[in-house]
N, C-alpha and C positions, 0 to 999 in steps of 0.2 A: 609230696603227698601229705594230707591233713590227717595232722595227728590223730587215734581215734578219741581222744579229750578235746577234741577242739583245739582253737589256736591260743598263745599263749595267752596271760591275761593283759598285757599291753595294749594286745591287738584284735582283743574282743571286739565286737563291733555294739552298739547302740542298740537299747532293744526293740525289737520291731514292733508293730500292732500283732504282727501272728504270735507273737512270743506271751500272749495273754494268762494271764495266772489261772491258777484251775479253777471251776467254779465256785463259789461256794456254798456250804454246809445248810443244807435249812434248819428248822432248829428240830427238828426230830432225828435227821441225819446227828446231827450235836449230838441229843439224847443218846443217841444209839449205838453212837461211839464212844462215851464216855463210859458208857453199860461193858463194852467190850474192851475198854481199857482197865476197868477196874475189876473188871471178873463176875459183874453181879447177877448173871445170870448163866452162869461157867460158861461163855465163849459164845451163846446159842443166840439166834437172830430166828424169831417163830412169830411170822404173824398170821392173820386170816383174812377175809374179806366174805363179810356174812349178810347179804341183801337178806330182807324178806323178800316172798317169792308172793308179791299182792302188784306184779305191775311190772312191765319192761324198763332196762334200766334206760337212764338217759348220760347225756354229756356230763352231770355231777359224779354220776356214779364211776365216770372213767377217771376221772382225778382220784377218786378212793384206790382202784383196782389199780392205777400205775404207782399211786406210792406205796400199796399195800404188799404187790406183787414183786416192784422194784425194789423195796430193802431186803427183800429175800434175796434176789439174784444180786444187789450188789455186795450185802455181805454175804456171801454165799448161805444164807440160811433158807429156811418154807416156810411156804406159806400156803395154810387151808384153803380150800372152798366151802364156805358152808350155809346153809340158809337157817336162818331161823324162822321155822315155820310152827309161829306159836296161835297164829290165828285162821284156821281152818274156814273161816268165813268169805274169808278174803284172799286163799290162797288156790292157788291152782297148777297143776302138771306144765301147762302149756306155757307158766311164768319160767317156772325152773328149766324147762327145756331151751326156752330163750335168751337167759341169761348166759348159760353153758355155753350156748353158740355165740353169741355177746362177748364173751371173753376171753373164747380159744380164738374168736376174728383178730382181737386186739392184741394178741401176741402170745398170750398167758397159760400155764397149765399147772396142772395140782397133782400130775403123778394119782397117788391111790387115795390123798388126801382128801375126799369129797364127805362131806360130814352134813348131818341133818340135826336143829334142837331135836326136833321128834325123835332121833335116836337114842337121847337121854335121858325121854320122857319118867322113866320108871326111877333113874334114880335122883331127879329134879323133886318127886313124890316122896323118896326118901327123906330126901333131905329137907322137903317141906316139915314131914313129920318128926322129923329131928329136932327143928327149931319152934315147934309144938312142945314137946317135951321137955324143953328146955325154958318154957315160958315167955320165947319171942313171936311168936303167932297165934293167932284166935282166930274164931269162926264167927262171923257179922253178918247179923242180918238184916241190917239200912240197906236201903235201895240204893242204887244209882244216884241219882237226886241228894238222897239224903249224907250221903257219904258226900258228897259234893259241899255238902250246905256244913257240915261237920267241920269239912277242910280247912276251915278260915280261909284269909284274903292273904297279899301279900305283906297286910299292916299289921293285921289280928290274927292271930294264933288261932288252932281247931281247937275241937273240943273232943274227947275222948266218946267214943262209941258206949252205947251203954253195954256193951256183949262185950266189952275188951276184958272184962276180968272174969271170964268162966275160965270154969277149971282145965286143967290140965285135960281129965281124963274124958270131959264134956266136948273138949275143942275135937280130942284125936275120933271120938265117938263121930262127932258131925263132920269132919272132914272127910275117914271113910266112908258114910251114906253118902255123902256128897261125889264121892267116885263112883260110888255102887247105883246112881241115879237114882237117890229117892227123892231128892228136889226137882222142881222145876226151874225152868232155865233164869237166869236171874235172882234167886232167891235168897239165896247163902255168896259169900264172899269169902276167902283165907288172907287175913291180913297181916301183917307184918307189926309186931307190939315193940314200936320205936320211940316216936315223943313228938306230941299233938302239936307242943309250942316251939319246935324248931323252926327259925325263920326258914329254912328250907323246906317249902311246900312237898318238896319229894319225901323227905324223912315220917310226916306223919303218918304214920300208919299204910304206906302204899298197899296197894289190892296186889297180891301173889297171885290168887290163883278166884276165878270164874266158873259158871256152869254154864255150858256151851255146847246143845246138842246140834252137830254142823260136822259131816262128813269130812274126814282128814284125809289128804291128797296120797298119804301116805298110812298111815295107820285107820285109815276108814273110821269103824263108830267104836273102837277099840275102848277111847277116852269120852267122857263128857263133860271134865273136868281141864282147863287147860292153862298152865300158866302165864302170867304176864309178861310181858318181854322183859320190864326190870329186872324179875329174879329170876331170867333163862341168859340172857346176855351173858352176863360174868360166871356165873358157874360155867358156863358153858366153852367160853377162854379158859374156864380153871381144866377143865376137864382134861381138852386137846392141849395144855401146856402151855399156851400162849406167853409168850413176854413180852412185846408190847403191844397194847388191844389199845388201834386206833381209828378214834371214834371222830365226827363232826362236833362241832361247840357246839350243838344243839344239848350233846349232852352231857356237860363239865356240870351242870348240876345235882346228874341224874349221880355223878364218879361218889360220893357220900354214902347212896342208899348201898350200890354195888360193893363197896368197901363194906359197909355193915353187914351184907350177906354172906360176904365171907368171911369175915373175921369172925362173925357169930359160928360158922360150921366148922371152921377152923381148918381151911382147907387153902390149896395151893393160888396165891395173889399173884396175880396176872399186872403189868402194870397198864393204866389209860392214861392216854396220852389224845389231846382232842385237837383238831384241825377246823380251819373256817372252811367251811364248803363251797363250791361255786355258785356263783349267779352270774347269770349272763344277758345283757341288754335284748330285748327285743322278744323274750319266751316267758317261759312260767318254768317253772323245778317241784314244784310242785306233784308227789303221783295222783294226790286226789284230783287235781284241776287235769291233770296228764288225761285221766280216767274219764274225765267229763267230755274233755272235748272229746273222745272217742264214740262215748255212750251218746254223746247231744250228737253225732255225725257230722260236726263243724269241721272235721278232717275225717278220709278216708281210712283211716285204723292204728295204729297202737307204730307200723312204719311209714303213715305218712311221711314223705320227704323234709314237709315244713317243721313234722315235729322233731325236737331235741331229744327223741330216743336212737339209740345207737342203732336202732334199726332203723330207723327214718333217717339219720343221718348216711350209712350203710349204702339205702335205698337212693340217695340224692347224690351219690358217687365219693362220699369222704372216705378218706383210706387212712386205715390202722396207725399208718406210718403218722399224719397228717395230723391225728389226737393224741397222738405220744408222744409229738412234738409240742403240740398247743400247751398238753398240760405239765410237761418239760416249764417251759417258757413262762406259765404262770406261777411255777412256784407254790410252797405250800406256806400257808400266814396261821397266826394264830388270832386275827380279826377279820370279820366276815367285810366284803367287799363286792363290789358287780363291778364286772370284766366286758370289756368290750368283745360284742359278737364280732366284729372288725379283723380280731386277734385271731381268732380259730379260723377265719375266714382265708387270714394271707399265711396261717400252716398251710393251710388246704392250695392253696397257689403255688408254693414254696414246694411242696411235693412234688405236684402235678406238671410243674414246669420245668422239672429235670426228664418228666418220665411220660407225659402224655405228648402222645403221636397229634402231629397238627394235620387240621383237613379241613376243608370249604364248607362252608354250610351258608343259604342264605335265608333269611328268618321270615322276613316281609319282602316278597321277589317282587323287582321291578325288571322289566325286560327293556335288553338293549339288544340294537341291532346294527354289524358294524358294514355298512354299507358297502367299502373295498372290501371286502374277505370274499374270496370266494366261496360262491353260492355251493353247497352240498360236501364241501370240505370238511375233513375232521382231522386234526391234529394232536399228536399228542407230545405234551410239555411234563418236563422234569421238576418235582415236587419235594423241598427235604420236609422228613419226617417229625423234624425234630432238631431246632438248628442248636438247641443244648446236648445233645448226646451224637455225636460225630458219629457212631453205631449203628443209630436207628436206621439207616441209608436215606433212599427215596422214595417217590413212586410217582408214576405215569397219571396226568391229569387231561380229561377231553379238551380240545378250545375247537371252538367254530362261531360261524358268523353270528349267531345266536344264542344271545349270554342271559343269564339273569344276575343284577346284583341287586344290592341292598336297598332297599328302599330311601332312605335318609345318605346315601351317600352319592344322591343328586338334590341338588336344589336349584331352580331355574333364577331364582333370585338370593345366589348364597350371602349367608353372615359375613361378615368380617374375620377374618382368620379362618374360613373355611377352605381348604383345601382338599377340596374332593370332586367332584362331577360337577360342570355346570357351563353354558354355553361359552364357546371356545376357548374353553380350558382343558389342559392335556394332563392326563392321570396314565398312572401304570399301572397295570393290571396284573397282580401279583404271579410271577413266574411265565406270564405272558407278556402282551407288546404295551406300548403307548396306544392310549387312543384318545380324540380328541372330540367333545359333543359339538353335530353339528346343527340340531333342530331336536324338536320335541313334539311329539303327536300325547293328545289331551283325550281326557273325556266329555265331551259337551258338554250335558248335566252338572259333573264338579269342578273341571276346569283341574282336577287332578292329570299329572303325566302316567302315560298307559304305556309309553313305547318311548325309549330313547334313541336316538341316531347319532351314528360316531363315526367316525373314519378310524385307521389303524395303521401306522407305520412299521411296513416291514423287516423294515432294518434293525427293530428293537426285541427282538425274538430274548425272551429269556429278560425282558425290561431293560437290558440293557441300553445306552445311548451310546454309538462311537462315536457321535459329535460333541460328546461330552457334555448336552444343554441338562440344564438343573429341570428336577421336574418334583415337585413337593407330594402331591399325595398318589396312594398306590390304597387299592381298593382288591376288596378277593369280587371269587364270580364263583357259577357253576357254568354248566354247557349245557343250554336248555333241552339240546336232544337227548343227551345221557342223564342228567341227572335223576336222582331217586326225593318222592316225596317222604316224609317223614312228620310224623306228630312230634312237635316239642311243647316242654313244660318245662314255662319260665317260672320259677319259684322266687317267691321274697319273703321276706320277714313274716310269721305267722298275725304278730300284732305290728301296731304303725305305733304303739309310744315304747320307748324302750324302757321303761316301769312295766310291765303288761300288767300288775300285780296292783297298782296306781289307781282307783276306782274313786268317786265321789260319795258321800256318806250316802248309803243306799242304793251304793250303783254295782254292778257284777264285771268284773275282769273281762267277761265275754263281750263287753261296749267296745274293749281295745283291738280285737279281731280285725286284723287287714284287711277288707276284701279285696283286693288285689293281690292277693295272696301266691296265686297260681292264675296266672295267664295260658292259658292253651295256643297253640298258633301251628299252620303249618308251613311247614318249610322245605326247600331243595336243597341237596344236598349230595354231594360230589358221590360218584358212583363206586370207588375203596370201599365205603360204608356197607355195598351190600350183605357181606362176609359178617357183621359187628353182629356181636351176641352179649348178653345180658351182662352186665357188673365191665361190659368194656369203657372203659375211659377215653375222653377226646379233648383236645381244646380245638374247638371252632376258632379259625383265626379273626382275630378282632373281634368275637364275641363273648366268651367264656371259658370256660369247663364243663363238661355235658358227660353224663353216662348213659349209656344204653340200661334203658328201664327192664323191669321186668316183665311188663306187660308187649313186651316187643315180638315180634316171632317175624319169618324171611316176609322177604315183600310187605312189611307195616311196622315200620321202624320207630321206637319209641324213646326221645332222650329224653333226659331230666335233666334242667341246668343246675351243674354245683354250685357254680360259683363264678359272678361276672370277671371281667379285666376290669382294670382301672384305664379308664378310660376317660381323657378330658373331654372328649367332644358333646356330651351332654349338658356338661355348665357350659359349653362355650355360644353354645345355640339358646340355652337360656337366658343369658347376657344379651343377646342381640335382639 
């Protein structure tokens, strides 16, 4: 019997490929265990994951929510929910409710942790008036425009506001009428008294706080005064305790100002840590363009299929499992990069092909008719569900003398390397017999085939050959008496260049738009399917991944394709 140490070390054996070292560290995982090696945060792993609530999230924001969520659960620490809903213009109920569904889909929960800026609005005010008092903010009253033009460039420095040196007790006077709404929207500004010539454009003087009369999702017209995401961010980490607040490299520039607001209030420092965000070939990441194409009606809504929101993805059959792998796999950089849509694509296969039940679908029917078969016979053949999960079992599939298969898997004059239907040549018919075309009835008009003729040997019940002859291609069907019609929706790429973002001087992202985007087609499809119901998953053999859409109901069956096979026979017919 083997030792429970194993064998001795003489007689170790060589190390195998399964004997692979553990992953390794990314550099925030690094971060975060050197914090908890050295005690600098006494043992505590606390992060958050804070959208704004101005937009459904998409496939970037699940890379945020799996590292943010996931150094909680690996070092056993939490991690918040929380939105910062600092711009009531742009914000809406119906965002936050989506989101929440968005990320208990993806695995994730927050226990009682669910946190609002808006629920710190009063002492974000405070502390506005703190650093009033203290001679680090003024009340400005440059426009938009002007505060712009103020700013300098990234060559030349700004120039000081002429309102930056009122008094103390002049700033706190205007900042309360400015709650109390005796300005008009736009008028007054609360700024930040930092340093005009800081080659960082963030430090001069950033705008705190706005007049903003615009109903809050959450505190209605309570406020008219609202602050800016710069000095709501980090307080807001300081607040809920955060230790490591990790943000996109969009904003390692912005990590300066947030240091300054709190080192000026002198309150508890959160550490930022920033990560490269996703981009993905073939979309936009974008929420403003996300927003456009909804409002322009270039896609059917916020979960169109095509689009990169986790509810469009969701809707086009990706599963939880299948983006927690993708963003596993891509790892977390601290330089921004674009990822092949390719990558998420063979998760989504890599899932689905452990766990999705296989079944007959044909897409474009072409009817065959097997001349021997007896006339008015119905048989029924043995189907596995699933030749990766020995569990799934079987199930019973109609065959009769009148088939329909695929349209492209006859050709009366096939390519070279084609091995599929075509005048006396003998295919097997998956789970069924051999059968051999013997003639081809046409359409006068096109000269297209309308009807195929086959003969069928017997003996091959279940495709087998007892005479042992090689037979190359094997093809699916349905059974033209049973099958069920079915609406499918072939989906591709939303745009055809994978820059979507790639426009000519003058030209709009919307030029990139696929139109071939979504194919409608109907099709037949094996009669198990009657039973399928909404968010059910399939792979059509030799065709895809498909889910049972939402828009499906009994008798008017609705799939949506996820995601094709890899399939040579398309180059191979383009080469010919």
């Amino acid at each position: 019997m083997t030792s429970p140490n194993g064998p001795p070390p003489e007689s170790q054996p060589d190390k195998s490929e399964n004997d692979s070292p553990p992953p390794r560290l990314n550099f925030i995982q690094e971060i975060v265990e050197d914090d908890l090696r050295t005690g600098k945060w006494g043992g505590r792993v606390h992060t958050r994951f804070p959208p704004e609530p101005n937009g459904y999230l998409h496939i970037g924001h699940a890379k945020s929510i799996c590292l943010n969520f996931g150094l909680a659960l690996k070092y056993g620490g939490l991690c918040n929910m929380r939105f910062d809903d600092t711009n009531p213009s742009k914000e809406e109920e119906e965002y936050v409710q989506s989101i929440l569904a968005d990320i208990r889909w993806l695995g994730f929960g927050w226990d009682d942790r669910l946190y609002f800026a808006s629920d710190y609005f009063e002492q974000l005010y405070d502390w506005a008036v703190q650093l009033i008092q203290a001679g680090k903010a003024y009340v400005c009253d440059l426009t938009p425009d002007q505060v712009r033009e103020y700013r300098g460039t990234l060559t030349q420095p700004g120039r000081e506001s002429p309102f930056r040196n009122r008094s103390v007790a002049e700033n706190l006077d205007l900042f309360a009428r400015m709650r109390a709404g005796e300005f008009p929207d736009g008028a007054r500004t609360l700024r930040a008294k930092v340093d005009m010539a800081s080659p960082n454009v963030n430090m001069r003087d950033s705008v705190m706080y706005r007049i903003l009369r615009a109903t809050h999702h959450r505190t209605g017209d309570a406020w008219c005064i609202y602050p800016m995401y710069d000095f709501t961010h980090g307080q807001c980490d300081s607040i809920e305790r955060i230790t490591h607040s990790i943000c996109t490299l969009e904003f390692e520039n912005h990590r300066p100002l947030y240091d300054w607001f709190i080192e000026s209030l002198g309150i508890y420092h959160p550490q930022q840590i920033e990560f490269a965000r996703l981009n993905l070939t073939y979309t936009v990441m974008s929420k403003r363009r996300l927003l456009e194409l909804v409002t322009g009606k270039h896609v059917s809504g916020w979960d169109d299929p095509r689009m990169p929101t986790l509810a469009g993805l969701r809707r086009r059959g990706y599963t939880p499992e299948s983006i927690r792998l993708f963003c596993e796999r891509i790892g977390v950089a601290k330089f921004n990069s674009t990822i092949e849509i390719s990558q998420l694509e063979n998760a989504l296969r890599e899932d689905l092909n452990r766990r999705a039940p296989r079944v007959m679908a044909v897409l474009r029917p072409l009817k065959v008719v097997i001349d021997n078969y007896p006339a008015g016979k119905t048989e029924l053949l043995e189907a596995v569900n699933n030749p990766e999960d020995p569990a799934a079992g079987s199930r019973q599939v109609p065959f009769s003398r009148e088939l329909y298969i695929e349209d492209d898997d006859f050709r009366e004059v096939p390519p070279k390397k084609y091995h599929r239907l075509s005048p006396g040549v003998e295919v097997r018919l998956r789970y069924g017999y051999l059968v051999t075309c013997t003639s081809v009835e046409k359409d006068p008009q096109t000269g297209q085939p309308t009807v195929v003729h086959c003969t069928y040997d017997p003996a091959t019940r279940g495709g087998n050959t007892p005479d042992g002859r090689k037979v190359k291609g094997t093809i699916h069907w349905v059974s033209a008496g049973e099958a069920l019609k079915a609406e499918v929706r072939l989906y591709d790429h939303l745009f055809k260049t994978e820059n979507a973002d790639e426009v000519p001087p003058g030209g709009s992202y919307l030029q990139n738009l696929n139109p071939d985007s979504l194919v409608v087609a109907t099709a037949l499809v094996e009669p198990s399917l009657a039973t399928a119901k909404a968010a059910d998953f399939f792979q059509f053999e030799r065709q895809g991944y498909f889910v049972v859409d939402q828009d499906s109901r009994p008798g008017a069956l609705v799939f949506n394709r996820s995601v094709s096979l890899r399939d040579t026979w398309a180059k191979i017919e383009k080469k010919a």
